[in-house]
C-alpha positions in Angstrom: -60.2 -83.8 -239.4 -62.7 -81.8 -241.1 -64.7 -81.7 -237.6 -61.3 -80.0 -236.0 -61.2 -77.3 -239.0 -65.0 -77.0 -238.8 -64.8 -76.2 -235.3 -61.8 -73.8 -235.2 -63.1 -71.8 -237.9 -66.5 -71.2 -236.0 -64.2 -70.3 -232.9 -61.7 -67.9 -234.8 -65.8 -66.3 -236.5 -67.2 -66.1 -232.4 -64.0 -64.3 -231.2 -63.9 -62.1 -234.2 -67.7 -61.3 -233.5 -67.0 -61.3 -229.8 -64.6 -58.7 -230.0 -66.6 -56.4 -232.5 -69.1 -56.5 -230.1 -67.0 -55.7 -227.3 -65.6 -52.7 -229.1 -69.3 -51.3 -229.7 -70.1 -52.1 -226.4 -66.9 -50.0 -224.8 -67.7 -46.9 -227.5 -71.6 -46.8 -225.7 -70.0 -46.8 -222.9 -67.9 -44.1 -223.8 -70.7 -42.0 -225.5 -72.6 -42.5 -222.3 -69.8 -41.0 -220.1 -69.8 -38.3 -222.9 -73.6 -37.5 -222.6 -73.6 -37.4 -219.1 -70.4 -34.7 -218.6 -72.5 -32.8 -221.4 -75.3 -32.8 -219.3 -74.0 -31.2 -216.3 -74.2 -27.1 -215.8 -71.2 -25.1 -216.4 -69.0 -24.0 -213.6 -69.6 -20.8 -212.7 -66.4 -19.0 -212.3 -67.7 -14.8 -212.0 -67.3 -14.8 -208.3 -63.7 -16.2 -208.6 -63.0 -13.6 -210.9 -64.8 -11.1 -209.2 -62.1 -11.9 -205.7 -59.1 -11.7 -208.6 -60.2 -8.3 -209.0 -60.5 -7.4 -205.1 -57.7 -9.1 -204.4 -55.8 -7.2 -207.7 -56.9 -3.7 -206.8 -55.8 -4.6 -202.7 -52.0 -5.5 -203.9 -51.8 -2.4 -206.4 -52.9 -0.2 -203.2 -50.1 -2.3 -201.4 -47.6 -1.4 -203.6 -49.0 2.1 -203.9 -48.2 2.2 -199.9 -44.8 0.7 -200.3 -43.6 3.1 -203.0 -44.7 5.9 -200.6 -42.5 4.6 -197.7 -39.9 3.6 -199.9 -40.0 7.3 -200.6 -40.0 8.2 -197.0 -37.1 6.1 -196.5 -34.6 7.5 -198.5 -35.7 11.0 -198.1 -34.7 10.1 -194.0 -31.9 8.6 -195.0 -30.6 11.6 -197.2 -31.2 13.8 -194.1 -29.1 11.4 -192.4 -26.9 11.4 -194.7 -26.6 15.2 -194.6 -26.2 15.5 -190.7 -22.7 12.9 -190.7 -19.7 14.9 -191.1 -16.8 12.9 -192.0 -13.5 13.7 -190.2 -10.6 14.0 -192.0 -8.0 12.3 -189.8 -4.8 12.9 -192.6 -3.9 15.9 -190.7 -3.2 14.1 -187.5 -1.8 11.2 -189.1 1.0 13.5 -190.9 1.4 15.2 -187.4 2.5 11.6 -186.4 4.7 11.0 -189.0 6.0 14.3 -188.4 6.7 13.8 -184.7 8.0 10.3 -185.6 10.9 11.5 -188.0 11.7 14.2 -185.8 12.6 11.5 -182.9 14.0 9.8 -185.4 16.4 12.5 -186.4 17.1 12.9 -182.7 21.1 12.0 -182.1 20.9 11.0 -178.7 23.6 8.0 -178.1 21.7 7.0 -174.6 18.4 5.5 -174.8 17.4 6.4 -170.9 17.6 10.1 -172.1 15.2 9.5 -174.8 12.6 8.2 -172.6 11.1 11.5 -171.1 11.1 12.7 -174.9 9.0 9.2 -176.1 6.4 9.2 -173.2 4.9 12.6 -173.8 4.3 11.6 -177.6 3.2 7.6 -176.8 0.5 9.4 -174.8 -0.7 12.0 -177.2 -0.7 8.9 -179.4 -2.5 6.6 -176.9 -5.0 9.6 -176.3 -6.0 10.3 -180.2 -6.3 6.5 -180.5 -8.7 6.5 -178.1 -11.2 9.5 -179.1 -11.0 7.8 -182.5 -11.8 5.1 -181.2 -14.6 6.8 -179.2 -15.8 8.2 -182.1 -16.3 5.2 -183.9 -18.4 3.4 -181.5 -20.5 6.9 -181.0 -21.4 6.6 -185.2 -22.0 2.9 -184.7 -24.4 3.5 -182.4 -26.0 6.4 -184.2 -26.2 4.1 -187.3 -27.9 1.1 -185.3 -30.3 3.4 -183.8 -31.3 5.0 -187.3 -31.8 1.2 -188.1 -34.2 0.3 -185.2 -36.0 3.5 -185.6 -36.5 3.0 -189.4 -37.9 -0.9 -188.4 -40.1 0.8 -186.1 -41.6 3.5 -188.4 -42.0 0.7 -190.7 -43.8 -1.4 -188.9 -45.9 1.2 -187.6 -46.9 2.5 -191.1 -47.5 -1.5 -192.6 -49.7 -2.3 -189.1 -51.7 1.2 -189.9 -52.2 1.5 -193.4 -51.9 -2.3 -194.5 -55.0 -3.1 -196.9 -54.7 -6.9 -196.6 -54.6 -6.9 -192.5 -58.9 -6.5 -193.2 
């Protein structure tokens, strides 16, 4: 028995040693790895910086040329805005009401006598309908073709004076 005991207490003493050892071994190793990143030059990171400047000083003239068209573009739209001359349609509107109570004041017991009164005004009616409705496609044309103009003078300006195109 004393064998047995004799025995397992040098095993328990190798491991114990064995795994000192092992842990000096694996901190060389890492000192090694250490010594060897230590030993390698520095990155050199000036020209990176140097494009981070290009590139800042390219986007600041970017948005220099962007603030000027935005400027452009709402002094054009102001002068658009200046040449539309809203109509004022109330005035025709209370000339319908107007013509419309007057009919309706009308005592005529026969409706076939009312007829040549209605068609005149139905017409007159039918005919301001359709200039307003004239003129509301004329300004919704205007207005689309300020647009594509506006796109256009954009895009000419950005494919001119862009500063990152280069």
């Amino acid at each position: 028995m004393k064998i047995i005991e004799k025995l397992s207490t040098y095993a328990a003493l190798l491991g114990v040693i064995g795994a000192i050892g092992g842990g000096f071994y694996t901190w060389g190793q890492f000192n090694s790895r250490l010594d060897a990143i230590e030993a390698t030059p520095p990155v050199n990171l000036t020209p990176l910086k140097e494009k981070d400047k290009e590139l800042e000083k390219k986007i600041d003239e970017a948005l220099l040329y962007a603030n000027e068209y935005k400027v452009d573009l709402i002094d054009r739209i102001k002068k658009v805005d200046d040449k539309i001359v809203p109509t004022d349609l109330t005035l025709v509107f209370k000339e319908i009401g107007k013509v419309k109570e007057q009919i309706a004041m009308l005592d005529i017991p026969e409706p076939f006598i009312i007829q040549p009164f209605i068609a005149p005004i139905n017409e007159t009616i039918r005919t301001l309908e359709s200039l307003l409705s004239e003129l509301s496609k004329q300004v919704a044309i205007a207005l689309k073709e300020n647009e594509v103009q506006d796109v256009m003078i954009e895009e000419l300006k950005l494919s001119t004076n862009n500063p990152l195109s280069n």
